[in-house]
C-alpha positions in Angstrom: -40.5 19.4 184.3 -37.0 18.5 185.9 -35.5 15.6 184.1 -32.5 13.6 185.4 -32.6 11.3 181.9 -33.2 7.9 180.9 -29.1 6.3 181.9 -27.8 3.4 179.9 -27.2 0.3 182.0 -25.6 -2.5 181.8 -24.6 -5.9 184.6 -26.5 -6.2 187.7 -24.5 -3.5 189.1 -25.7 -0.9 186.6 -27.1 2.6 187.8 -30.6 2.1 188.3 -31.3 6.1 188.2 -35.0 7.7 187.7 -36.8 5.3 189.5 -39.0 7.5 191.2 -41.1 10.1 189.5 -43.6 12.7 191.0 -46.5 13.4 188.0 -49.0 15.9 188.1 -51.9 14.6 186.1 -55.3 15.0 184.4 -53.4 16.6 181.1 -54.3 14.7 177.9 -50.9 13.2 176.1 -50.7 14.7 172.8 -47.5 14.7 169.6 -45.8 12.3 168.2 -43.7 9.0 169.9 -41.2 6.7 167.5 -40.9 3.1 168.0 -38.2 1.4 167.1 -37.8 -2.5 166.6 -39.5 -5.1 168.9 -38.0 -6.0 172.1 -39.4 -9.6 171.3 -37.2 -10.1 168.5 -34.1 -7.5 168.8 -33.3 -9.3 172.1 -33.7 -12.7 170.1 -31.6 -12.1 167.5 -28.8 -10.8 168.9 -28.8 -14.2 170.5 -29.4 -15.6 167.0 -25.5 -14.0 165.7 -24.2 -16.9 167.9 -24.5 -19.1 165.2 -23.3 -17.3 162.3 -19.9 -17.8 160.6 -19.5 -14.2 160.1 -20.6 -11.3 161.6 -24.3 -9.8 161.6 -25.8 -6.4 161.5 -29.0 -5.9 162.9 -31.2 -2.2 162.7 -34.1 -0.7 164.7 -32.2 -1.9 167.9 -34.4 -0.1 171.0 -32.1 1.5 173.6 -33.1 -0.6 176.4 -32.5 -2.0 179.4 -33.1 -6.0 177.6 -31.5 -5.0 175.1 -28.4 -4.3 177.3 -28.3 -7.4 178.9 -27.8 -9.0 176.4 -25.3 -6.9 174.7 -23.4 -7.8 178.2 -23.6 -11.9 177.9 -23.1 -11.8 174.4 -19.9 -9.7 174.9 -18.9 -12.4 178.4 -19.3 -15.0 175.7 -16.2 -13.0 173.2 -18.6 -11.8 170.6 -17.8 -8.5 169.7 -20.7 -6.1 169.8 -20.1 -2.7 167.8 -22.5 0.3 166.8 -22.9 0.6 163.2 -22.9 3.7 160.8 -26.6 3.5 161.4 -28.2 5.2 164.4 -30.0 2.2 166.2 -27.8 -0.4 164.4 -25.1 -3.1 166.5 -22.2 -5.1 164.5 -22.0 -8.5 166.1 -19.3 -10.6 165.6 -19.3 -14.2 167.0 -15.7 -15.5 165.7 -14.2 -15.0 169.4 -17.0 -16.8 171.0 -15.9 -18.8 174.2 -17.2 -19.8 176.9 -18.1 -17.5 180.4 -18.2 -18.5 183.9 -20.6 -18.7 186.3 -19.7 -15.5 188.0 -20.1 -13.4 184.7 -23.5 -15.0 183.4 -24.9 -14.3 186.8 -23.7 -10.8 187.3 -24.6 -9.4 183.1 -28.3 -11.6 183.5 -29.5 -9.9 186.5 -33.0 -10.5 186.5 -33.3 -11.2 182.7 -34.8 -14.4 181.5 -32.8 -13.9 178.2 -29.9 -16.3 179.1 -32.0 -19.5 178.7 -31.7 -19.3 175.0 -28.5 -19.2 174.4 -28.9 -22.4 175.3 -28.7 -24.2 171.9 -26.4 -21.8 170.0 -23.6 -22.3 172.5 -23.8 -26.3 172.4 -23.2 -26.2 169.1 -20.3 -23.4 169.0 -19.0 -25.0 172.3 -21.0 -28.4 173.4 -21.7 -26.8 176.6 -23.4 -23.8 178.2 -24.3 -22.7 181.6 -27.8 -20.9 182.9 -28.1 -19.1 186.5 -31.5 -18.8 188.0 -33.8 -16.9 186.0 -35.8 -13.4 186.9 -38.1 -11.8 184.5 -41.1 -9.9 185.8 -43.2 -10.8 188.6 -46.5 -11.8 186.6 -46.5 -15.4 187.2 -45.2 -18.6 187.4 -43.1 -19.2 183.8 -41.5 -22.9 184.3 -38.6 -23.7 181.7 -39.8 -27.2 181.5 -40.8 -26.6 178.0 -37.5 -25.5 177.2 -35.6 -28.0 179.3 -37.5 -30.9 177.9 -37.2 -29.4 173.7 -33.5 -29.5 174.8 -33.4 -33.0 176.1 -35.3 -34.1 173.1 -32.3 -32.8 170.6 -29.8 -34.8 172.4 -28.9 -32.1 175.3 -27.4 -33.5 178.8 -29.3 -31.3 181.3 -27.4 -31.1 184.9 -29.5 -29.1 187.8 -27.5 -27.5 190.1 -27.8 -24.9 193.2 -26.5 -22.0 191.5 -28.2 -23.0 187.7 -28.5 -25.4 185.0 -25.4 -26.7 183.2 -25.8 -28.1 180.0 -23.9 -30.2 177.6 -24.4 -32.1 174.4 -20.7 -34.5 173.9 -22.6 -36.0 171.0 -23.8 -33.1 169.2 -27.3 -32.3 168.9 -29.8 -33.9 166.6 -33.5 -33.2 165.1 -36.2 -34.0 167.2 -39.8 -34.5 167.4 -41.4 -31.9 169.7 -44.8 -30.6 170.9 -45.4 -28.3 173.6 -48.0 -28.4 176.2 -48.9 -25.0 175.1 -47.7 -22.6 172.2 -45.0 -20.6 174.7 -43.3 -18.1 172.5 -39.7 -18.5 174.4 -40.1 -22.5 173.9 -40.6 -22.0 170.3 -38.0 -19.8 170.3 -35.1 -22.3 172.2 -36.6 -24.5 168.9 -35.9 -22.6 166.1 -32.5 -21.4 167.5 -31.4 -25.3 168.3 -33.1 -26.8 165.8 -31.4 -24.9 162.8 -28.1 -26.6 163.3 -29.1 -30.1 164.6 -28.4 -33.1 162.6 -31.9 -34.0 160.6 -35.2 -32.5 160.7 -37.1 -31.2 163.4 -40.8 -31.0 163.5 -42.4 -28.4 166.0 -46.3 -28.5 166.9 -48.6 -26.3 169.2 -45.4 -23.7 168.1 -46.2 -20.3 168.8 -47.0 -17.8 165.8 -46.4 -14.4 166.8 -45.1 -11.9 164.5 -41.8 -11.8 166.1 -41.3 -15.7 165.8 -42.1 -15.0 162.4 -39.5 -12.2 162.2 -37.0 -14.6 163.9 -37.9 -16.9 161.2 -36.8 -14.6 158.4 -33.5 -13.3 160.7 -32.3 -17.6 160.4 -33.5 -18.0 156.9 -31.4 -15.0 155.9 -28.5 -17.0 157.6 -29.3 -19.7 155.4 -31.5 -22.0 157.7 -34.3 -23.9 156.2 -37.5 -23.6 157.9 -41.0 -23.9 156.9 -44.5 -23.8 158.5 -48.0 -24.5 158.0 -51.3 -22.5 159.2 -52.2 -25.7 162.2 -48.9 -24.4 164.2 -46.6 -26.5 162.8 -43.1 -25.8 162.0 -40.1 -27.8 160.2 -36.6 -26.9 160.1 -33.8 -28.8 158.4 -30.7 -29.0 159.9 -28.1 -27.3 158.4 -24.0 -28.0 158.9 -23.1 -23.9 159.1 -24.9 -20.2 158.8 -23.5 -17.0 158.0 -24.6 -13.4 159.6 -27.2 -11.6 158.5 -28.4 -7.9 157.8 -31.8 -7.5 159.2 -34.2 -4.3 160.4 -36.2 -5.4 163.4 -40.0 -5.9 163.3 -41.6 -2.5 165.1 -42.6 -3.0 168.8 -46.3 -3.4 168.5 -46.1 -3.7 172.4 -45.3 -0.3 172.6 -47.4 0.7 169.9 -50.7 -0.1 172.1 -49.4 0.8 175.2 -48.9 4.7 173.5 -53.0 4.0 171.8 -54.2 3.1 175.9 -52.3 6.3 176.4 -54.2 8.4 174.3 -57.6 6.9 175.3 -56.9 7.2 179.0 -55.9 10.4 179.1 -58.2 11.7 176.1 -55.3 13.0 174.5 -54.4 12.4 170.6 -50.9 10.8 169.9 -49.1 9.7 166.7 -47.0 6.5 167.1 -44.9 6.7 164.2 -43.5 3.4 162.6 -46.7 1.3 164.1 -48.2 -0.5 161.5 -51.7 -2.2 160.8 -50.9 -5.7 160.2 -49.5 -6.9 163.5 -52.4 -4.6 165.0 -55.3 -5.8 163.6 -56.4 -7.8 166.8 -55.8 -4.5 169.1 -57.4 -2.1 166.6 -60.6 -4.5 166.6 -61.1 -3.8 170.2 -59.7 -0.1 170.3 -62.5 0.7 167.6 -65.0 -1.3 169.9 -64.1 1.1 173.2 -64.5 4.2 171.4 -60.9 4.9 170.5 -60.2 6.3 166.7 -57.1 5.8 164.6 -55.5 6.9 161.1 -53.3 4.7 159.6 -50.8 6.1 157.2 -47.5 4.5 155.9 -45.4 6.8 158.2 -47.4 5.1 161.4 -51.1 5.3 163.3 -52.3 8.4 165.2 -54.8 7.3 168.5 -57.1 9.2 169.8 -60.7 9.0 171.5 -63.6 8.8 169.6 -66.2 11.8 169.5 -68.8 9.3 172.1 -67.8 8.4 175.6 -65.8 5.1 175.5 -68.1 1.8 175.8 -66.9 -1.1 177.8 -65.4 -4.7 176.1 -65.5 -8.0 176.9 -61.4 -9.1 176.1 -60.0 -12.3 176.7 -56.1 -12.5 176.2 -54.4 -15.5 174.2 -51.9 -16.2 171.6 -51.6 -15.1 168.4 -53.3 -13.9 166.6 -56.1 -13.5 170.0 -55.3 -10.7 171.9 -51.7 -10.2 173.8 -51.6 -10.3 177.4 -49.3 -7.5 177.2 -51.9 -4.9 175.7 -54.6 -5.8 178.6 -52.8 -3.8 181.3 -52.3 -0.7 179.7 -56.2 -0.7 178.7 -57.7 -1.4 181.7 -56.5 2.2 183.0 -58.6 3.3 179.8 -61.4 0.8 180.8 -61.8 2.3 183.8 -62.6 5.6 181.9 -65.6 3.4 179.9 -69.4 3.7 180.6 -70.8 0.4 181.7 -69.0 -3.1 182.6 -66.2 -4.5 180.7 -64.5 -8.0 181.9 -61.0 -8.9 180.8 -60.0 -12.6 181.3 -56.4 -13.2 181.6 -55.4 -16.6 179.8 -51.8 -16.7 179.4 -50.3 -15.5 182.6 -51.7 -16.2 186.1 -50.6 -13.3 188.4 -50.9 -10.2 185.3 -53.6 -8.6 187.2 -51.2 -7.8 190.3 -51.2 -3.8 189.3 -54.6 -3.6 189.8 -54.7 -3.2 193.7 -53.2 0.4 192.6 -55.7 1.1 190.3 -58.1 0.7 193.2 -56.6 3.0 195.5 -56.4 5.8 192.8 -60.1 5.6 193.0 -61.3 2.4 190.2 -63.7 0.1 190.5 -62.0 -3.1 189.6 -62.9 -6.9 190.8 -60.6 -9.8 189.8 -61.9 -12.6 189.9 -59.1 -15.5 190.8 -60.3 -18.4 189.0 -61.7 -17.0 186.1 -65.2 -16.6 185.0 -67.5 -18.4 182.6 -69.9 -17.4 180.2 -71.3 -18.2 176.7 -69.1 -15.8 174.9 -65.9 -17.8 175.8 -64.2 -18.5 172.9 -61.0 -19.1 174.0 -60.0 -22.2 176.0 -60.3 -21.6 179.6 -56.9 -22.7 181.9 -56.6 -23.2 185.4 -54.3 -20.7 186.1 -56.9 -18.0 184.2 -57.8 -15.0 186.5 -60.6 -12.3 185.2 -61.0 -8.8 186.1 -64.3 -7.0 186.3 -63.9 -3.0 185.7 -67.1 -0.3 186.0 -66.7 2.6 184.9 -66.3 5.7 184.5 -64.6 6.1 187.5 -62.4 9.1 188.4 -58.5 8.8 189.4 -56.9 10.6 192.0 -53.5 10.8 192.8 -51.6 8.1 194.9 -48.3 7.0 195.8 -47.7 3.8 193.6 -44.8 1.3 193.3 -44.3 -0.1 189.9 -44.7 -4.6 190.1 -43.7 -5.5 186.2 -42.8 -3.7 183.2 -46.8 -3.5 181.4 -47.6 -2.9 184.8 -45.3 -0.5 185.8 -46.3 1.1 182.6 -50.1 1.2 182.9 -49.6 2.9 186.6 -47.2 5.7 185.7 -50.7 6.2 182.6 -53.0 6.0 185.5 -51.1 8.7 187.2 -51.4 11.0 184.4 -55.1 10.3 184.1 -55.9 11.6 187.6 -56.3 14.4 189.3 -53.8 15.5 191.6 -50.2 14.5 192.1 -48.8 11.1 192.0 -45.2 9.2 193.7 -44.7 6.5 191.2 -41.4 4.3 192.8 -39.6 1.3 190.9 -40.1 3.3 187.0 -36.6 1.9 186.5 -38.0 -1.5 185.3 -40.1 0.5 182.8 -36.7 0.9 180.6 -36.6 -2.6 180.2 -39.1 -2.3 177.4 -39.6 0.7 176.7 -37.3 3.6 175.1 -36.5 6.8 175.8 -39.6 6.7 177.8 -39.2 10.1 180.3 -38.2 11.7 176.9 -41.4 10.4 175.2 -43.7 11.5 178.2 -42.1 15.0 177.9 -42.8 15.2 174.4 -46.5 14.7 174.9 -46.8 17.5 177.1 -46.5 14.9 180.6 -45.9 17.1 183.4 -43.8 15.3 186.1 -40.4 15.4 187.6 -37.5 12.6 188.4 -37.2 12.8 192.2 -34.9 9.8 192.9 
């Protein structure tokens, strides 16, 4: 295997190196991957040090592309961002903290949806903050009404321009009264990281629940918020007039995590993801178990691997927490397609998540997706109008194609496809694959993937 290694970037302008990759496939993945702390909440609290007094040390940070970004608009804004004694740790220190124009948000965001919440910290450091347009993957339509409007409702002035969103707050911002339309994890998010230094109380329904909100929770209680929730989705935080940094380990990327266990049960191979843990599985280790897959859990992590029967199909239908992530679906349909019978996965969250699939196809699946959805009595969770649903028989086998990667689970669950077929594979655009994931050509070599970086 020729490897040109995984290059740090930073800024739009970054080195966007390895992002094609020629793999020879059909070789089960087997050893051992780490994960290291969530990008769902390292990403977030870094934001979070904004509005600390003092400065804040957070561990488990993944060496990615996200995280990068927003090492690069936290440092445009004067915060000083530092590596700490401890591999995978960053020193941030907010007390320089001034305002950035235009020209540097836009060029350090790049195509990062990240910048929308700093938001809330910077009105209250500086009464004003400024948003270019956003990027983000290509998986659907993801409007920032919900965060717009939770920012009107604390007292924010919200100015649209051609070129972004400038926001100010002359008055301060105050506790509000919020419910969104639907339990978006980024709205309840832009809540928790306004709300914690508005004047009053703020009470948040339909608020998202997933482990990394939760983790975000205990990051601004450590600072000294005071925030509370009950089991109907309903959060309170109390205002508070200053916060101090914190010292936190991130929350382990359970994104990662399953995307390794689809790995394993594509490609019949047998792989130890070390620091996954049960808890914040339990949902995706339901429906592994139900496929055929096998796991160990042991305190160091889980070990994956295909069961001694030929995989069975599922029925899955994506939601919030604690249903099952949309973010897990893509990486095991490559598996589904492995599966004896019919499985149907309906997408609920996001309406364009099924865009990788038209690869899938030409590698030799037998996937249908289904653009409005599809009924049935087993539906338990409540159907949207944006919902798509994709039908997969199987087994089918793969065959080498040449692919080009759309979004990061995406890009992901194609470069798995690739090593589940026969023949050789041209997989173009793997550079968005570093946003989430770390290390990865180093991880693929050390399961024995056999491909080379070509451009």
């Amino acid at each position: 295997m020729t490897l040109l290694g995984d290059t740090k970037v930073a800024g739009a302008s970054a080195s966007r190196s390895g992002e094609v990759i020629q793999i020879r496939g059909g070789r089960p993945l087997r050893g051992q991957v780490d994960v290291r702390g969530a990008k769902n909440l390292a990403t977030k609290a870094m934001v979070a040090s904004l509005l600390g007094e003092t400065p804040s040390t957070l561990r488990d940070v993944p060496d990615i592309r996200d995280v990068e970004v927003v090492r690069s608009l936290l440092e445009v804004h004067g915060v000083a961002v530092s590596e700490g004694e401890e591999p995978g740790s960053l020193i941030l220190d907010p007390s320089a903290a001034k305002s950035a124009n235009f020209e540097e948000i836009d060029a350090h965001a790049g195509s990062s949806r990240i910048p929308i919440l700093f938001c809330g910290p910077l009105l209250h450091l500086l009464g004003q903050a400024f948003i270019p347009d956003l990027g983000g993957c290509r998986i659907g339509d993801r409007p920032i009404d919900f965060h717009l409007d939770a920012l009107r409702a604390f007292g924010a002035i919200v100015d649209k321009q051609p070129s972004g969103i400038r926001l100010s707050a002359p008055e301060g911002l105050h506790g509000a009264d919020i419910e969104l339309p639907y339990p978006s994890v980024g709205a309840t998010e832009q809540v928790l990281l306004t709300a914690v230094r508005a004047n009053g109380v703020t009470e948040l329904r339909n608020a998202a629940i997933e482990p990394e909100i939760m983790d975000l929770i205990g990051v601004l209680q450590k600072m000294g918020a005071i925030i509370s929730y009950e089991p109907n989705r309903v959060i309170f935080i109390e205002g508070v007039q200053e916060l101090r940094g914190y010292d936190h380990r991130s929350l382990f990327d359970r994104n990662e995590a399953a995307s390794w266990a689809s790995a394993a049960l594509a490609t019949d191979g047998d792989i130890f993801v070390k620091g996954a843990r049960q808890y914040e599985m339990l949902t995706f280790l339901n429906v592994y178990r139900k496929v055929g897959g096998d796991f160990d859990i042991t305190d160091e992590g889980i070990r994956f691997r295909r069961g001694e029967a030929p995989l069975k199909p599922v029925i899955v239908e994506t939601d919030v927490h604690p249903g099952f992530m949309t973010d897990w679906q893509q990486p095991l349909i490559v598996a589904l397609t492995q599966a004896h019978g019919t499985s149907v996965v309906h997408e609920t969250v996001y309406e364009n998540r099924f865009g990788f699939i038209e690869a899938l196809n030409q590698m030799g699946a037998d996937i249908v997706v289904h653009p409005r959805g599809l009924d049935g009595p087993y539906r338990r969770v409540p159907r949207r109008a944006l919902e798509q649903a994709a039908v997969i028989t199987g087994p089918t086998p793969l065959r080498g194609a040449d692919i080009v990667v759309p979004d990061l689970r995406g890009g992901y669950s194609h470069v798995i496809a690739a090593l589940t077929a026969e023949g050789t594979s041209r997989v173009s655009g793997v550079g968005i694959i570093r946003r989430g994931y770390e290390k990865f050509f180093e991880k693929l070599t050390a399961l024995g993937a056999d491909f080379d970086v070509v451009g």
